[in-house]
N, C-alpha and C positions, 0 to 999 in steps of 0.2 A: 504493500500500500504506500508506504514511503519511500520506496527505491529511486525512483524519477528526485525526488526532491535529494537525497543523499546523496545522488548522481552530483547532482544542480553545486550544494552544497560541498563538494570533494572538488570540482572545477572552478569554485571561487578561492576555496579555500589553499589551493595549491598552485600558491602566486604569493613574491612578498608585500600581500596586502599588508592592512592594519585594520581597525575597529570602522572609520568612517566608511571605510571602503563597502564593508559590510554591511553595514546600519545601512548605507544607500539605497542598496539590493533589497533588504528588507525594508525600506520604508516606500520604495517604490511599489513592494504589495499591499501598502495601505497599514503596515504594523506602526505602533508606536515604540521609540527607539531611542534609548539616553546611550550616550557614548562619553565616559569617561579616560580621560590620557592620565593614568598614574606614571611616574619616576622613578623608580627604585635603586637597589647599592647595586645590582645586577642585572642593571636596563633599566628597561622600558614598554608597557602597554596599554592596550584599551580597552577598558570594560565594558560591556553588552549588555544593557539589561532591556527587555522586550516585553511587553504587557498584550496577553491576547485576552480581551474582553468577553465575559461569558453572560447569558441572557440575564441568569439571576446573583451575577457576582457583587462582590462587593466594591468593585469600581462603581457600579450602575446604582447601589443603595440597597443591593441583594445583601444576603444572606449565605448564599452556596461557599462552600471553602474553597482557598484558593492552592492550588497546588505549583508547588516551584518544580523547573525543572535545571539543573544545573549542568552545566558543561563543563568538569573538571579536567586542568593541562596542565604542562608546566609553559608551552607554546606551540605552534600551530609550524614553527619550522626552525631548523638552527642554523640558520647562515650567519656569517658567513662558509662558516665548515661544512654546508651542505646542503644541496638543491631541492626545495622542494617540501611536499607536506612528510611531515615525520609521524609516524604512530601514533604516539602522545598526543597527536591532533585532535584524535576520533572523537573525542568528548567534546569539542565544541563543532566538531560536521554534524554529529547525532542531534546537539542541542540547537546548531542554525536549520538543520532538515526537521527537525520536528516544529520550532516556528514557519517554517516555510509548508509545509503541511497544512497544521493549524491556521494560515492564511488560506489557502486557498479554500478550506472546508466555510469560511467565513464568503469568501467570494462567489461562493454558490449558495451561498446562504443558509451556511449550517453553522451554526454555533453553540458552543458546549457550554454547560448549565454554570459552571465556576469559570474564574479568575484563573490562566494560565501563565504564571509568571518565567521569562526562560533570563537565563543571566548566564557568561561566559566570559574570555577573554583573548583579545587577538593579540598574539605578540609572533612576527615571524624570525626573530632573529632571537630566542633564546638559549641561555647558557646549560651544558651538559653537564650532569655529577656524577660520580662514580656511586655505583650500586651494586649487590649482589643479586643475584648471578650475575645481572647484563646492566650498563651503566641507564640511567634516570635521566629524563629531562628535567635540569630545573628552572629555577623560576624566575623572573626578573623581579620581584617583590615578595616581599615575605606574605607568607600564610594566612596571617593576620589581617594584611592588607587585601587579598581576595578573598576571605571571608567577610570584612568589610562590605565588600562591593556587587558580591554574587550571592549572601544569603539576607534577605529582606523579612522585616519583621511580619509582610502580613501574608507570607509563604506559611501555611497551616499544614504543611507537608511538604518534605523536597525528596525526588529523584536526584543523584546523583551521579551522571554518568562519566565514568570514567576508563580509558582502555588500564588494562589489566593482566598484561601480556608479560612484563618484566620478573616471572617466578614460577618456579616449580610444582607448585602445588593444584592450578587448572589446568588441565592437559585437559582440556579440551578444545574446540574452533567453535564461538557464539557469544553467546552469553550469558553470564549469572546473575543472578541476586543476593542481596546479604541480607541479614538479620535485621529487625527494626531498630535504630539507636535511640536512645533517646533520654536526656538530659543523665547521661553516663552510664544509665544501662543499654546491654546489648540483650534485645528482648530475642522470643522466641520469631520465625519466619512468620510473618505475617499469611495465616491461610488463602484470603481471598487474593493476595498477591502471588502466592502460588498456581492456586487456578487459572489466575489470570498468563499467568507465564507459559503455563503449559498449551494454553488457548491459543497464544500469540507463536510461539515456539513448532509447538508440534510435539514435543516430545517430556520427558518428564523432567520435575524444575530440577535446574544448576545452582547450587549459592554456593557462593564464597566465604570460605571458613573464615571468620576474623576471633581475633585477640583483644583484650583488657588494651595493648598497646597500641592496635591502631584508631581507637577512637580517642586517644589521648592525644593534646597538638604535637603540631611535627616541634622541632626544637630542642625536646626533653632529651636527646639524649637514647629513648626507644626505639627497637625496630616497628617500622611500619609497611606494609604490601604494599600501599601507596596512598594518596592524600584522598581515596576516593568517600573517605568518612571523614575526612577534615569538616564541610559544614556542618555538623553533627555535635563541633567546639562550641558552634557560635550562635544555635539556634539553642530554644524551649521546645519546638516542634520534630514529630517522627521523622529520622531521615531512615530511607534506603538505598544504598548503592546497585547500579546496573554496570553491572564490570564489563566490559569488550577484550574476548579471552582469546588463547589461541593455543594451539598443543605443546608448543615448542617456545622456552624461553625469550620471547622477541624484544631488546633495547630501545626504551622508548624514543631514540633516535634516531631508529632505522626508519628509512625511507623506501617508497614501495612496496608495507607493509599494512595499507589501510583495505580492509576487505570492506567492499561496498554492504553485501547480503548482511553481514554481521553488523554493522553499524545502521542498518535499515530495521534488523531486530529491535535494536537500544532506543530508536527512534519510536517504534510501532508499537513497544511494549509501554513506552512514556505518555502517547497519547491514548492506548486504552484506557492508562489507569487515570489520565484525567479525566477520561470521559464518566468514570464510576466515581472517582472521587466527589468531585463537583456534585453530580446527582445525589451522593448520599449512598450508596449500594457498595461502598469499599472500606473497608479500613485498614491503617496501617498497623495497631496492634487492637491488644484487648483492655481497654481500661478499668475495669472492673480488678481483672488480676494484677495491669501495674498499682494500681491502686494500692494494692492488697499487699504487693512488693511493697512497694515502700513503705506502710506500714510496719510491718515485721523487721524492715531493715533498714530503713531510715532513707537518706537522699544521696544520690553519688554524682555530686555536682565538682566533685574534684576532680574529676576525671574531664572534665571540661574546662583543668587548668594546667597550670605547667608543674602543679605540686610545691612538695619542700625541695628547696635546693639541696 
């Protein structure tokens, strides 16, 4: 369903644009489009944040919840040392094709019951880090800073999609989900996020096994698989990760490494669940038992900081 716009989204994106470039293309389909230029100690980029308006959201004076969708990178390319979109990309093609999607469902005059908020960042010229097994792209700004900018307080929910290829532990080609985070617990898989994966997929759910250390921020000193729980620091609201996986250890630097089908997955699994979120017919845990969690065991909001030194 979202292949064509992935397509779309992989041929803009592999060019050393920047953020206006992009906001253009998306604002010439009628989206609404802030484009921020941060500064960092290690470059430089532009924040994307995209607002797709839903019949009963709460831009309009609804009620429907708003679900965020995130495009987790470290950059979209690493030139000078190399031509072209780099893996690490995939989370913000997933996150421009699924806005580009969600416009056009609007331009024929379909529009979803909630608020779909998508946020990202273009930087084509970012710096590489050494990582185990295969080296990291990293960031032009710290963590901090693009949780700033890409998780927004009236996001009642965020997707977080991130490629997820840089480890040993997915040996598979598509993609996964993770556990629901949420204000420093790692809750159980969300069911109806199951079903829904399996719907969208074809086959039965993939999730990604995470640790106590990667929903903690980067910086600490801990291993982490990758920042694809980083918004999960910065929010009160459920995050879930949509990892873009692949069989064989692949460096987020490697170029020629973005699979269209796989990122039209992360893309199509993003807008089913805002089409159910919005509506009301999903959730991302059980509250009744977080509840009941923290009761018995009080609140794990440390884990949402950098701890004791």
């Amino acid at each position: 369903m979202t292949l064509s716009q992935v397509l779309e989204a992989i041929d803009l994106l592999d060019a050393p644009v920047w953020g206006e470039e992009v906001a253009a293309e998306l604002r010439r389909r009628g989206l609404e489009v802030d484009v921020t230029p941060v500064d960092g100690n290690r470059g430089r980029t532009e924040f994307l944040s995209v607002s797709i308006p839903g019949t009963r959201g709460k831009s309009s004076g609804g009620e429907a919840p708003t679900l965020g969708v995130v495009g987790r990178l470290g950059g979209i390319g690493a030139r000078p040392g190399s031509v072209g979109l780099v893996s690490d990309g995939d989370g913000a093609v997933a996150a421009v094709a699924t806005a580009l999607a969600l416009a056009r469902s609007v331009e024929r005059g379909e529009r979803l019951d909630g608020d779909v908020m998508m946020a990202t960042h273009i930087c084509p010229e970012a710096p590489t880090e050494p990582h185990d097994p295969v080296p990291f792209m990293g960031t032009p700004v710290s963590m901090e800073v693009m949780n700033q900018w890409e998780v927004h307080p009236d996001m009642d929910a965020i997707l977080s999609i991130d490629t997820t290829k840089g480890n040993r532990i997915l040996n598979w080609k598509g993609i996964a989900i993770t556990s629901t985070v949420l204000e420093g617990w790692i809750l159980p898989v969300a069911p109806d996020l199951v079903q829904l994966y399996e719907q969208v997929c074809g086959h039965p759910a993939r999730v990604l096994p995470l640790s106590t250390y990667d929903i903690t921020p980067y910086g600490n000193a801990l291993y982490h698989v990758n920042s694809i729980l980083q918004p999960a620091v910065a929010s009160t609201q459920p995050v879930v990760g949509i990892a873009i996986t692949a069989e064989t250890a692949v460096p987020g630097s490697a170029t020629g490494a973005s699979h269209p089908n796989d990122i039209a997955l992360a893309a199509s699994y993003a807008i089913e669940v805002a089409k159910r979120f919005g509506s009301g017919t999903l959730e991302f845990y059980d509250r009744d038992q977080f509840g009941e969690a923290k009761r018995r065991y009080g609140d794990l909001h440390r884990f949402q900081t950098m701890g004791e030194d």
